[in-house]
N, CA and C atoms of all chains as a GROMACS GRO file, in nm:
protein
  552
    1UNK      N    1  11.870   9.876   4.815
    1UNK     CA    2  12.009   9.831   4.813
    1UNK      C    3  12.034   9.750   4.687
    2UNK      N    4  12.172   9.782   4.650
    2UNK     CA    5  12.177   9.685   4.520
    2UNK      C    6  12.326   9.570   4.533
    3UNK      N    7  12.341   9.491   4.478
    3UNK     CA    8  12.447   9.421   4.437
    3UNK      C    9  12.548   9.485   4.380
    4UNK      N   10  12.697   9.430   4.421
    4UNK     CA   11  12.737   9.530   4.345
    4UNK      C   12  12.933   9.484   4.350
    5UNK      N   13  12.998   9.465   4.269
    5UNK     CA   14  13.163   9.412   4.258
    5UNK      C   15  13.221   9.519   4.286
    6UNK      N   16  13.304   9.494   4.398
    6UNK     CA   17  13.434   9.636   4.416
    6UNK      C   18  13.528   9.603   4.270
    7UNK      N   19  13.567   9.689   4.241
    7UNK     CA   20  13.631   9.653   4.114
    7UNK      C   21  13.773   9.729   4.122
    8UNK      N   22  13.770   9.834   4.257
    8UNK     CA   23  13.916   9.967   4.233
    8UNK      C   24  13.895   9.990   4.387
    9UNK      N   25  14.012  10.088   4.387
    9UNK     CA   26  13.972  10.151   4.526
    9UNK      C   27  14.017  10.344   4.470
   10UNK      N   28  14.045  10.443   4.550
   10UNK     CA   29  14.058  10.542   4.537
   10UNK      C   30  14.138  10.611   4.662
   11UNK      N   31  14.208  10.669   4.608
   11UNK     CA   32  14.306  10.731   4.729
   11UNK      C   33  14.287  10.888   4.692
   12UNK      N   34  14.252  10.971   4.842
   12UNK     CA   35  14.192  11.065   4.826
   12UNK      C   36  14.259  11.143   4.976
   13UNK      N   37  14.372  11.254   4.987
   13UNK     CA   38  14.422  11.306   5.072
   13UNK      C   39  14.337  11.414   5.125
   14UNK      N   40  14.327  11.512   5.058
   14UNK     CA   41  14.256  11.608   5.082
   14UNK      C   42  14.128  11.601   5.071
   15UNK      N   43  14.031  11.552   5.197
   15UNK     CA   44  13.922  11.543   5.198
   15UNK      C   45  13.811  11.588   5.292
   16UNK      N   46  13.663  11.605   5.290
   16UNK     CA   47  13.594  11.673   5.391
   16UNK      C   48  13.639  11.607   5.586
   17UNK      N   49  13.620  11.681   5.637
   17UNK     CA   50  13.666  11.628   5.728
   17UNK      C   51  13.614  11.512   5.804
   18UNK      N   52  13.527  11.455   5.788
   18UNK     CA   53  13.411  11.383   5.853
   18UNK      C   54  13.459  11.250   5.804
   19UNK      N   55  13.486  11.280   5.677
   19UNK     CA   56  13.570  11.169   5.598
   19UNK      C   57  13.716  11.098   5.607
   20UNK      N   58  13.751  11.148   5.708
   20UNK     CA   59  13.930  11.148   5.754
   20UNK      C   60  13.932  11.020   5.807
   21UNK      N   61  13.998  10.903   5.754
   21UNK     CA   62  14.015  10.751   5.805
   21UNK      C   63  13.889  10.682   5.739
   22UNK      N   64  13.815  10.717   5.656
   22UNK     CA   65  13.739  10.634   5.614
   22UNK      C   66  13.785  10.585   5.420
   23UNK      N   67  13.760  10.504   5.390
   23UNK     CA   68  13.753  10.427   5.267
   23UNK      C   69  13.691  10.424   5.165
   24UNK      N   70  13.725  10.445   5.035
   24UNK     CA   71  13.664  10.507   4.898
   24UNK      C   72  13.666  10.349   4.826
   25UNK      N   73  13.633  10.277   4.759
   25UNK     CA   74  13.612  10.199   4.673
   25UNK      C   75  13.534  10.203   4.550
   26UNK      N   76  13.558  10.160   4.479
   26UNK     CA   77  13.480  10.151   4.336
   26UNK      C   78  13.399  10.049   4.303
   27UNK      N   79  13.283  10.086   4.279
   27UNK     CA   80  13.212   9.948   4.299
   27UNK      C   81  13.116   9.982   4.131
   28UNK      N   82  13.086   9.829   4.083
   28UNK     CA   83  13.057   9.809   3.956
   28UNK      C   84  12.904   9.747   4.011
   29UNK      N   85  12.805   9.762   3.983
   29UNK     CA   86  12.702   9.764   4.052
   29UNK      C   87  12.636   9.613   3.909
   30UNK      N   88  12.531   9.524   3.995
   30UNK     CA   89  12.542   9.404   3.927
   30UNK      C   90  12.392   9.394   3.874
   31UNK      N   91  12.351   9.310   3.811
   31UNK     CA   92  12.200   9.300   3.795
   31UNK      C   93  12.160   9.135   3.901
   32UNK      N   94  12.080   9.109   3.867
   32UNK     CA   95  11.994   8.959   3.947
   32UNK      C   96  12.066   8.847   3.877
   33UNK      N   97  12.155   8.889   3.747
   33UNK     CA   98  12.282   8.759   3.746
   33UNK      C   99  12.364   8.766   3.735
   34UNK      N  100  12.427   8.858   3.810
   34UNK     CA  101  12.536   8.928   3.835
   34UNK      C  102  12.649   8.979   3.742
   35UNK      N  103  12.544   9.052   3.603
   35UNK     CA  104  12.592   9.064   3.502
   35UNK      C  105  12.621   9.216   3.520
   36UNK      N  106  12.718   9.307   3.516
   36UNK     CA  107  12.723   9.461   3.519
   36UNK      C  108  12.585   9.538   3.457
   37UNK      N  109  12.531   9.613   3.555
   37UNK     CA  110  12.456   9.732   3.509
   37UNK      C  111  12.498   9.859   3.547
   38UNK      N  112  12.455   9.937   3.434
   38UNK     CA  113  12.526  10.095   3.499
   38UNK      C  114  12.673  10.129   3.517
   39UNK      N  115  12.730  10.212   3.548
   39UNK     CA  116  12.838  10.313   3.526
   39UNK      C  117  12.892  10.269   3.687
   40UNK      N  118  13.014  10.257   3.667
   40UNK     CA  119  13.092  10.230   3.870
   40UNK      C  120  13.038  10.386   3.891
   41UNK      N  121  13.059  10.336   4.038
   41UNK     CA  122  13.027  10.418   4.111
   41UNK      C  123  13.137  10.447   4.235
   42UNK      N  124  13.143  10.571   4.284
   42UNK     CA  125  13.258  10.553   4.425
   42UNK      C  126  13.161  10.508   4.542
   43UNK      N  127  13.208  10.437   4.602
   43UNK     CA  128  13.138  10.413   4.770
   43UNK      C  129  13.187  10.417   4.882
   44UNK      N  130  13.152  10.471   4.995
   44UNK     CA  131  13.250  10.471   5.136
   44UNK      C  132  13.189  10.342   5.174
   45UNK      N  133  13.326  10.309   5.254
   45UNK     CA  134  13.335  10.112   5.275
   45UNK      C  135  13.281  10.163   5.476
   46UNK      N  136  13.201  10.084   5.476
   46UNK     CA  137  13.096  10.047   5.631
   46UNK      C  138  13.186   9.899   5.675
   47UNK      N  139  13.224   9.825   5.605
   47UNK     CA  140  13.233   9.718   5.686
   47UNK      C  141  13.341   9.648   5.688
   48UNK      N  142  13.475   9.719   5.566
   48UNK     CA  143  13.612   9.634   5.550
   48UNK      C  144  13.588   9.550   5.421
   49UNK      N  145  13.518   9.565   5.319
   49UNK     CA  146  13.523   9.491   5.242
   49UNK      C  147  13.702   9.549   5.083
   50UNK      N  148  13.679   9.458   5.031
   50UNK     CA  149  13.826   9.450   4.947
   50UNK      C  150  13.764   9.432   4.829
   51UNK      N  151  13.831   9.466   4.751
   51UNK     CA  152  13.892   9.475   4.582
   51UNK      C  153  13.825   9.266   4.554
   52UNK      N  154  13.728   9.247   4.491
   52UNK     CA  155  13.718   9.168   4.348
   52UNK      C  156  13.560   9.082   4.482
   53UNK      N  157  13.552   9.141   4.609
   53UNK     CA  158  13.457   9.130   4.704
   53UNK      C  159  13.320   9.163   4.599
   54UNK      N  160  13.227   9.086   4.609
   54UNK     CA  161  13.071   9.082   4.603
   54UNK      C  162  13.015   9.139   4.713
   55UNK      N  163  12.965   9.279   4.710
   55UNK     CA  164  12.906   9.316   4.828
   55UNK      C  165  12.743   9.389   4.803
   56UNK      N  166  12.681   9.440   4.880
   56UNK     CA  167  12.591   9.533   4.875
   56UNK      C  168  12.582   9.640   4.940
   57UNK      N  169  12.523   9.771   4.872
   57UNK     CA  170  12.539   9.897   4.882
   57UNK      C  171  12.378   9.970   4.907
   58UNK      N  172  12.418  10.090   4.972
   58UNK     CA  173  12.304  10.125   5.015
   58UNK      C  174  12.258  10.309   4.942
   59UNK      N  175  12.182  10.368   4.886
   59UNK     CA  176  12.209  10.481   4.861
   59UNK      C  177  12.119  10.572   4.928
   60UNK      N  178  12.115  10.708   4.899
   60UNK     CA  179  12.075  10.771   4.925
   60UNK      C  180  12.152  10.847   5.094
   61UNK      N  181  12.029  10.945   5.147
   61UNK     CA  182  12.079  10.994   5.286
   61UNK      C  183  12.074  10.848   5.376
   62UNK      N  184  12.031  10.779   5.384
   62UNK     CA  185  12.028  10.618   5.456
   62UNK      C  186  12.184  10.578   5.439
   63UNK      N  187  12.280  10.641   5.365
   63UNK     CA  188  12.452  10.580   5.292
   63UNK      C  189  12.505  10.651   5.431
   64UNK      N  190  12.484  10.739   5.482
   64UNK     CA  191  12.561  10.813   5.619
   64UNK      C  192  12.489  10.751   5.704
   65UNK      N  193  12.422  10.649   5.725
   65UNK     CA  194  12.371  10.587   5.905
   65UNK      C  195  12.481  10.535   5.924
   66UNK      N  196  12.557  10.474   5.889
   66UNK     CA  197  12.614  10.373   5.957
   66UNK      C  198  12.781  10.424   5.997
   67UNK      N  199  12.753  10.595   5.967
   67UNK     CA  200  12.838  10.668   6.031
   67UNK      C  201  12.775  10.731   6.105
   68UNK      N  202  12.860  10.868   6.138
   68UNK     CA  203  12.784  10.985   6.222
   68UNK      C  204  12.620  11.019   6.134
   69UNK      N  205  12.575  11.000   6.121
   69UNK     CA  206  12.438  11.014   6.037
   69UNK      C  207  12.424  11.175   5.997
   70UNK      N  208  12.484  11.278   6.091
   70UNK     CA  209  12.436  11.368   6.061
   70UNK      C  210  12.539  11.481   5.981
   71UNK      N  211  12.669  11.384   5.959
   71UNK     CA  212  12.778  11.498   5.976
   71UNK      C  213  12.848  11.387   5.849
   72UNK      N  214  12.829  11.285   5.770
   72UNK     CA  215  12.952  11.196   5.708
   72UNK      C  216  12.861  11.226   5.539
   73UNK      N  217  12.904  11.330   5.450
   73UNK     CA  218  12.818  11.329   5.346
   73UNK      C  219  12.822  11.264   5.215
   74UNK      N  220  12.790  11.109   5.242
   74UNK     CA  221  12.775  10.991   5.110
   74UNK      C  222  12.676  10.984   5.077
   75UNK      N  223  12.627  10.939   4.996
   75UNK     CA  224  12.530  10.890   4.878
   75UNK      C  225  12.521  10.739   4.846
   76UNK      N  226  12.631  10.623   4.854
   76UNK     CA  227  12.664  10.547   4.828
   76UNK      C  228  12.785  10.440   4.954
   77UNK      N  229  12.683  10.334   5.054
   77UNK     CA  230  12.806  10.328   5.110
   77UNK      C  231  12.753  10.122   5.101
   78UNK      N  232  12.910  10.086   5.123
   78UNK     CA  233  12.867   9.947   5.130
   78UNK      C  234  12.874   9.921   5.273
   79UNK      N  235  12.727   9.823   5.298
   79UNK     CA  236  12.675   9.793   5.402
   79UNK      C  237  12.681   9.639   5.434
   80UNK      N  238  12.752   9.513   5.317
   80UNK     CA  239  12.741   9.456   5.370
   80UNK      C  240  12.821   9.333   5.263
   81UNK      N  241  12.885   9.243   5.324
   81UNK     CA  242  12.960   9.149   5.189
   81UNK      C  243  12.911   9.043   5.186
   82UNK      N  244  12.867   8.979   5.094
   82UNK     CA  245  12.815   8.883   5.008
   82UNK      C  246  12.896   8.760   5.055
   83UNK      N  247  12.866   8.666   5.094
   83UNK     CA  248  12.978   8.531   5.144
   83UNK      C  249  13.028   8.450   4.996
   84UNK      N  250  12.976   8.475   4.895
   84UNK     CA  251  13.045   8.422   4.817
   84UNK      C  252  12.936   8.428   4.633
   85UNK      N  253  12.973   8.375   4.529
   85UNK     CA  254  12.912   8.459   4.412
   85UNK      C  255  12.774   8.330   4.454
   86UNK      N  256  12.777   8.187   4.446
   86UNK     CA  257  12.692   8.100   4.481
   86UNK      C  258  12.584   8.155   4.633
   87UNK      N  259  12.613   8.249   4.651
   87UNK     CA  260  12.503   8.276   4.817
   87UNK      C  261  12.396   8.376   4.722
   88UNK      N  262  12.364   8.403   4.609
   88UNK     CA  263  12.307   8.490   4.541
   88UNK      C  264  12.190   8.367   4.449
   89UNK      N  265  12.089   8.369   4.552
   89UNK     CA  266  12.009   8.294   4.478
   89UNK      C  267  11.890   8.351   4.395
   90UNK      N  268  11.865   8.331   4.280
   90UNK     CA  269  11.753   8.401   4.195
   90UNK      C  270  11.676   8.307   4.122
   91UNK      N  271  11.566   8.272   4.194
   91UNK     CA  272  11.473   8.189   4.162
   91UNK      C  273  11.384   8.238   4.030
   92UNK      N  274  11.399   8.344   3.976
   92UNK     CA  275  11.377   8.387   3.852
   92UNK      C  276  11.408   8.296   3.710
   93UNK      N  277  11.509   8.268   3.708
   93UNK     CA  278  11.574   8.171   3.641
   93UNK      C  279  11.571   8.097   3.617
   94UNK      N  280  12.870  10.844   4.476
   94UNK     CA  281  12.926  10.953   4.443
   94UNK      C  282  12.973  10.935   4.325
   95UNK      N  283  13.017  11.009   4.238
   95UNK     CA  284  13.070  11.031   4.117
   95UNK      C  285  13.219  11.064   4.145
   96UNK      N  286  13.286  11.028   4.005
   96UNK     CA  287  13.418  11.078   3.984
   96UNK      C  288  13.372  11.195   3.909
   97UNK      N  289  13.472  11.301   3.901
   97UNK     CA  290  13.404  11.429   3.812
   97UNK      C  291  13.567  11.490   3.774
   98UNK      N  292  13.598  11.577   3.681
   98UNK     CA  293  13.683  11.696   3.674
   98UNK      C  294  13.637  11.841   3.669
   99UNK      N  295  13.698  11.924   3.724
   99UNK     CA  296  13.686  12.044   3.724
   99UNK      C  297  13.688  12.136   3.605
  100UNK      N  298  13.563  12.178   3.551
  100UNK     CA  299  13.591  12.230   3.452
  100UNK      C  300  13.588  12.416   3.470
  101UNK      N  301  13.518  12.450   3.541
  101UNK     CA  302  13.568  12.574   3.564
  101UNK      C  303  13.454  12.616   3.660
  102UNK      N  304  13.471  12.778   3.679
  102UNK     CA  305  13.381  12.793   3.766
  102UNK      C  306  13.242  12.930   3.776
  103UNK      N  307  13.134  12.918   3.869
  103UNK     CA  308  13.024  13.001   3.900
  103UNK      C  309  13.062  13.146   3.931
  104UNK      N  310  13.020  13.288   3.905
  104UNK     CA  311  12.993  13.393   3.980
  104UNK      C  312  12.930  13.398   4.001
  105UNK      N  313  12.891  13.438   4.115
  105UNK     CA  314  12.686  13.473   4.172
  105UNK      C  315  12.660  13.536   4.307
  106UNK      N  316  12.643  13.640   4.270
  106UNK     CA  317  12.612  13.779   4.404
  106UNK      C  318  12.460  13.798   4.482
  107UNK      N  319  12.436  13.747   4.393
  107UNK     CA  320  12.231  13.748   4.411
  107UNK      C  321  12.223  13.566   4.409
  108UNK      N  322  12.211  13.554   4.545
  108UNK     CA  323  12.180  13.369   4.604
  108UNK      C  324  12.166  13.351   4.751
  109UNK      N  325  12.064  13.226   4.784
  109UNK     CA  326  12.059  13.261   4.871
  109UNK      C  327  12.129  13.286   5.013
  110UNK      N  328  12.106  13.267   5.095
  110UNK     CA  329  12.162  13.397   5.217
  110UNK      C  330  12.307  13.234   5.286
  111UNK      N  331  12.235  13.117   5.282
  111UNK     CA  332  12.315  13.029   5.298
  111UNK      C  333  12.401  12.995   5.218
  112UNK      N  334  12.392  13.015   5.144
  112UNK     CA  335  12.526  12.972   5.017
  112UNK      C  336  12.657  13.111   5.024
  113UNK      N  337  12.653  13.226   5.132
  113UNK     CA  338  12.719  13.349   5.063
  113UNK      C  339  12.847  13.286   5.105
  114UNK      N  340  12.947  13.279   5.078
  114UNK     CA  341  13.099  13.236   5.085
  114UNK      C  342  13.122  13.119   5.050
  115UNK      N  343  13.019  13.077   5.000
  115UNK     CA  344  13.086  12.934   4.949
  115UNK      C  345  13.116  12.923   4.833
  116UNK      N  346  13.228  12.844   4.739
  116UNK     CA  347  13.274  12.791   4.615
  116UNK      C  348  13.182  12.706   4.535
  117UNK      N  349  13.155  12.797   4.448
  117UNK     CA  350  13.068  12.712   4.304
  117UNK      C  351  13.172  12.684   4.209
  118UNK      N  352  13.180  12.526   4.180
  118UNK     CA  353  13.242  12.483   4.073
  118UNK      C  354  13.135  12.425   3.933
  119UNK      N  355  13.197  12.443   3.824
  119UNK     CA  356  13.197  12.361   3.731
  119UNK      C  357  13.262  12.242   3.712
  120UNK      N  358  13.116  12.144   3.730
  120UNK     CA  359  13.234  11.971   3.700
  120UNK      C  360  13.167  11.886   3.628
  121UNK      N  361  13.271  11.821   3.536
  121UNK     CA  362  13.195  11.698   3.467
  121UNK      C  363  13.237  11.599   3.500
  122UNK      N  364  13.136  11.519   3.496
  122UNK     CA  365  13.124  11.344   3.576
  122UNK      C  366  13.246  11.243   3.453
  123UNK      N  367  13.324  11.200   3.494
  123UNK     CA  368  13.414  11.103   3.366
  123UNK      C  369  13.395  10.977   3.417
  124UNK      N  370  13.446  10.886   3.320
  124UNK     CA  371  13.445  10.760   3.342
  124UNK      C  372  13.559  10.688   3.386
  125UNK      N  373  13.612  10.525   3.420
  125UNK     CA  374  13.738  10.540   3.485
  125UNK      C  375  13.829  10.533   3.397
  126UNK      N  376  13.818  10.570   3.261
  126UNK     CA  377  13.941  10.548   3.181
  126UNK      C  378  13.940  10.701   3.167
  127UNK      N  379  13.901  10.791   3.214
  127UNK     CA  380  13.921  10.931   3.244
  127UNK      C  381  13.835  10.999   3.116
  128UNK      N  382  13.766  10.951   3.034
  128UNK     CA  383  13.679  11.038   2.931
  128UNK      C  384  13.568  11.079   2.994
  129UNK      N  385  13.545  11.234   2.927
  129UNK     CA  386  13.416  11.274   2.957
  129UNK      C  387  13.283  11.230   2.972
  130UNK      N  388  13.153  11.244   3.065
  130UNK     CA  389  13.051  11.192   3.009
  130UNK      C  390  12.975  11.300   2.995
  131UNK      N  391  12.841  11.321   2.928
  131UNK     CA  392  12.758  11.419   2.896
  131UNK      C  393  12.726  11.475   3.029
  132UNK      N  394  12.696  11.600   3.016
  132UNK     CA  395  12.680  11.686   3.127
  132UNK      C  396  12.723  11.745   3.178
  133UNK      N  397  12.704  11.785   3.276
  133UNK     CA  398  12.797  11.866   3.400
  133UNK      C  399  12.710  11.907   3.496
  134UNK      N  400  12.804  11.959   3.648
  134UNK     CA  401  12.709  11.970   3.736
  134UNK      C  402  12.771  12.105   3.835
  135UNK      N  403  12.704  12.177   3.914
  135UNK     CA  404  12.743  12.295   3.957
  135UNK      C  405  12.741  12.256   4.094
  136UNK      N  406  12.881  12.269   4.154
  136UNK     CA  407  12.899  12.215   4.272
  136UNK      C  408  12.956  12.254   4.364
  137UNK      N  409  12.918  12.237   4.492
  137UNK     CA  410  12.981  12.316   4.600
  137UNK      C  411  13.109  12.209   4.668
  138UNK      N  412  13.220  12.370   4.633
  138UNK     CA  413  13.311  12.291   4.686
  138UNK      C  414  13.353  12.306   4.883
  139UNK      N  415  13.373  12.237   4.885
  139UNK     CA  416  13.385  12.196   4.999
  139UNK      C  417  13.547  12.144   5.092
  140UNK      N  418  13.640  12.157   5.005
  140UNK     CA  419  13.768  12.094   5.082
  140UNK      C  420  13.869  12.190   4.963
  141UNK      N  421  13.856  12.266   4.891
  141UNK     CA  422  13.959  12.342   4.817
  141UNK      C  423  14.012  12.318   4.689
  142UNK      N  424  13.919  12.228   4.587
  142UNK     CA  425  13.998  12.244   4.506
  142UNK      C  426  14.035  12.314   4.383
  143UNK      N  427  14.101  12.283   4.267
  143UNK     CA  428  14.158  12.341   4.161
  143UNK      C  429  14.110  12.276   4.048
  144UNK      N  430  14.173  12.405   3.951
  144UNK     CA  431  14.110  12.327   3.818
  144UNK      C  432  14.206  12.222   3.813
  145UNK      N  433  14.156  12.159   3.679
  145UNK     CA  434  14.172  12.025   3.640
  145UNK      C  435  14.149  11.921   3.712
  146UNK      N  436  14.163  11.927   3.851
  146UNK     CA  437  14.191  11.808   3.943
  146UNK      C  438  14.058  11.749   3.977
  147UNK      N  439  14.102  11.592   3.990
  147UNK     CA  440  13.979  11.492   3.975
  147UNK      C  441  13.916  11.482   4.149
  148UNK      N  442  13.798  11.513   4.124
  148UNK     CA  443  13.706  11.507   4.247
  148UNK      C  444  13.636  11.384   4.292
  149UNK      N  445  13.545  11.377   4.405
  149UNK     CA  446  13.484  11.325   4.516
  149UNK      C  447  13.360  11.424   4.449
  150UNK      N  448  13.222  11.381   4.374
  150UNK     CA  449  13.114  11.421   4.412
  150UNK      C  450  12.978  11.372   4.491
  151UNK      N  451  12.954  11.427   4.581
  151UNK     CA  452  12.856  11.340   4.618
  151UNK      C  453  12.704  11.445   4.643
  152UNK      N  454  12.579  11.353   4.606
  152UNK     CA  455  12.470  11.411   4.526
  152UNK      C  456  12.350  11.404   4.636
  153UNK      N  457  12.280  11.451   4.590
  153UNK     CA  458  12.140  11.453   4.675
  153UNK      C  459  12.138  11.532   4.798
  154UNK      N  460  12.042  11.463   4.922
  154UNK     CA  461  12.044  11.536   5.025
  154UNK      C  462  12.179  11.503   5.139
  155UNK      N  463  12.246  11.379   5.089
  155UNK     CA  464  12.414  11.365   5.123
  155UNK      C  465  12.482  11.515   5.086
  156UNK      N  466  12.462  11.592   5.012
  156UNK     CA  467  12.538  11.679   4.999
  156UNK      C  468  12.553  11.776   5.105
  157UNK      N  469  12.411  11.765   5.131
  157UNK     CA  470  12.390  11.908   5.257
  157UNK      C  471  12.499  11.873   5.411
  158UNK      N  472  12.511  11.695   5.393
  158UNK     CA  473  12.578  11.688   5.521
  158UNK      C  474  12.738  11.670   5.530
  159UNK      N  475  12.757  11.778   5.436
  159UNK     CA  476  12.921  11.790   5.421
  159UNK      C  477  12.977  11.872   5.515
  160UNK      N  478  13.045  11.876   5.586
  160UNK     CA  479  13.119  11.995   5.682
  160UNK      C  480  13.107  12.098   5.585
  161UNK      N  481  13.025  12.217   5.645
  161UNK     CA  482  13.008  12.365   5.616
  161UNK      C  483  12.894  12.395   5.508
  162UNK      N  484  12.840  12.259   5.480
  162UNK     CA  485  12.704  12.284   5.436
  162UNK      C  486  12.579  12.295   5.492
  163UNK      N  487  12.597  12.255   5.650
  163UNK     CA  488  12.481  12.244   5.732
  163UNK      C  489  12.362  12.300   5.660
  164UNK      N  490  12.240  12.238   5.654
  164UNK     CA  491  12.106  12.358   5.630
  164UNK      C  492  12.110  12.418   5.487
  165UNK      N  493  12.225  12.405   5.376
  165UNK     CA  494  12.193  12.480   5.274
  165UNK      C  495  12.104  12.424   5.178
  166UNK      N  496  12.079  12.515   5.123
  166UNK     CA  497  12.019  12.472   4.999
  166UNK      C  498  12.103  12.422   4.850
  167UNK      N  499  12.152  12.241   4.896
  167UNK     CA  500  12.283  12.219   4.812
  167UNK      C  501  12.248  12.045   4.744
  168UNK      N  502  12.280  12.027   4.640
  168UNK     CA  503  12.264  11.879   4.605
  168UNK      C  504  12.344  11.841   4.558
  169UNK      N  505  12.482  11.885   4.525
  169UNK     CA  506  12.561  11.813   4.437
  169UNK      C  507  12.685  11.907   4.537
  170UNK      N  508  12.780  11.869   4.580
  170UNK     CA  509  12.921  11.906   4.683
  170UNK      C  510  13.034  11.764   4.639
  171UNK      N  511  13.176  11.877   4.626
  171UNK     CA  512  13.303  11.854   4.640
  171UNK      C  513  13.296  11.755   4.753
  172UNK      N  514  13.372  11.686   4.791
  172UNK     CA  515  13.401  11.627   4.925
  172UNK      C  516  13.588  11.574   4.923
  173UNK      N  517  13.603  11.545   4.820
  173UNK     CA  518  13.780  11.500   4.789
  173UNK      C  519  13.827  11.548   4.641
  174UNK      N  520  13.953  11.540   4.723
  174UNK     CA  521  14.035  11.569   4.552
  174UNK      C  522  14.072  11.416   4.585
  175UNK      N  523  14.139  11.367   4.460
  175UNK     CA  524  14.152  11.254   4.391
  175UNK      C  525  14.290  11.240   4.386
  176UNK      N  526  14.371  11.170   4.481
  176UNK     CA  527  14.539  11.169   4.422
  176UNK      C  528  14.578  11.066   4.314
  177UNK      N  529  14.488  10.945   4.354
  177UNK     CA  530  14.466  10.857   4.227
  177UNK      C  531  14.383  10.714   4.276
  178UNK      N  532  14.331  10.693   4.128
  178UNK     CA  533  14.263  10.588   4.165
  178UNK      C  534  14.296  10.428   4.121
  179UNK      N  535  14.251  10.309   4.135
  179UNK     CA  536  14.304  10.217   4.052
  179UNK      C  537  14.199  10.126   4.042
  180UNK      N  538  14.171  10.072   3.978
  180UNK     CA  539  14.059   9.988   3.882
  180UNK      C  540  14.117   9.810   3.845
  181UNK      N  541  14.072   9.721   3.921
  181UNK     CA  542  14.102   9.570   3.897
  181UNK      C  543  13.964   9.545   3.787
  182UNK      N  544  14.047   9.534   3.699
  182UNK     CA  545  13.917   9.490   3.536
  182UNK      C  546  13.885   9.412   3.504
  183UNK      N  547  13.976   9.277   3.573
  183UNK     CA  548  13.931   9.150   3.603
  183UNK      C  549  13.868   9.048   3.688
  184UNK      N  550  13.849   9.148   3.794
  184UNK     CA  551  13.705   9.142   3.947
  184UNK      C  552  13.545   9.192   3.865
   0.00000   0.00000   0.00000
């Protein structure tokens, strides 16, 4: 799982069906100081999170558990929101 | 998943036995200010769409679990067309 800033969202009508009522967001994926790494990415939203939210994301076939597991086909879903940018502790530093 | 555009598309008569009726597209992955990025990817579409129009790709073994991919042999699938997106640049 990685860190990661919603940064957009995406509006998408015509879509697989499994996907009907669920939520597209754009998420800018972070490093250990929450500096941007990598290219946004789209993600289906698991938990209600919003636009400028610190959350974490999950990939792979593990991105559809927390739907129908066998039938919802993501790659990328957020699993969980961050309480705030200070709850990100990195003793690295 | 990726954002992608449609750049055109597959013929292919000889494949395997699970893939026969399904839509092979040509798509390249863009960025959100809508420019190209290197590559492209051959993809099963899955919900209907057209050229030009900006897609929903999603990769790996997520692909196979798209409505009407059950069981194929697929890694990269359509899942949305794109009516539009919007980007906060200051989050």
């Amino acid at each position: 799982m990685q860190i990661a800033r919603v940064i957009g969202n995406v509006v998408s009508t015509v879509k697989n069906e499994s996907l009907h009522g669920r939520k597209f967001l754009i998420v800018q994926t972070l490093d250990a100081d929450l500096k941007p790494k990598g290219k946004p990415m789209i993600a289906l939203d698991a938990v209600g999170a919003g636009v400028g939210e610190l959350v974490f994301w999950c990939r792979g076939k593990e991105a559809s558990f927390p739907f129908k597991r066998d039938s919802t086909p993501t790659d990328c879903t957020i699993v969980g929101i961050i309480d705030s940018d200070a709850h990100v502790f990195n003793n690295g530093k | 998943m990726i954002i992608a555009r449609i750049l055109g598309t597959v013929v292919s008569t000889q494949k395997d036995e699970r893939l026969q009726g399904k839509k092979l597209l040509i798509v390249k992955p863009i960025n959100l200010d809508g420019t190209d990025q290197s590559g492209y990817l051959v993809a099963v579409d899955t919900v209907g769409a057209g050229f030009h129009e900006k897609v929903i790709v999603v990769g790996g073994s997520s692909a196979r679990l798209a409505e009407g991919n059950k069981d194929c042999p697929v890694d990269s699938a359509i899942i949305g067309v794109i009516d539009s997106f919007e980007v906060n640049s200051e989050s």
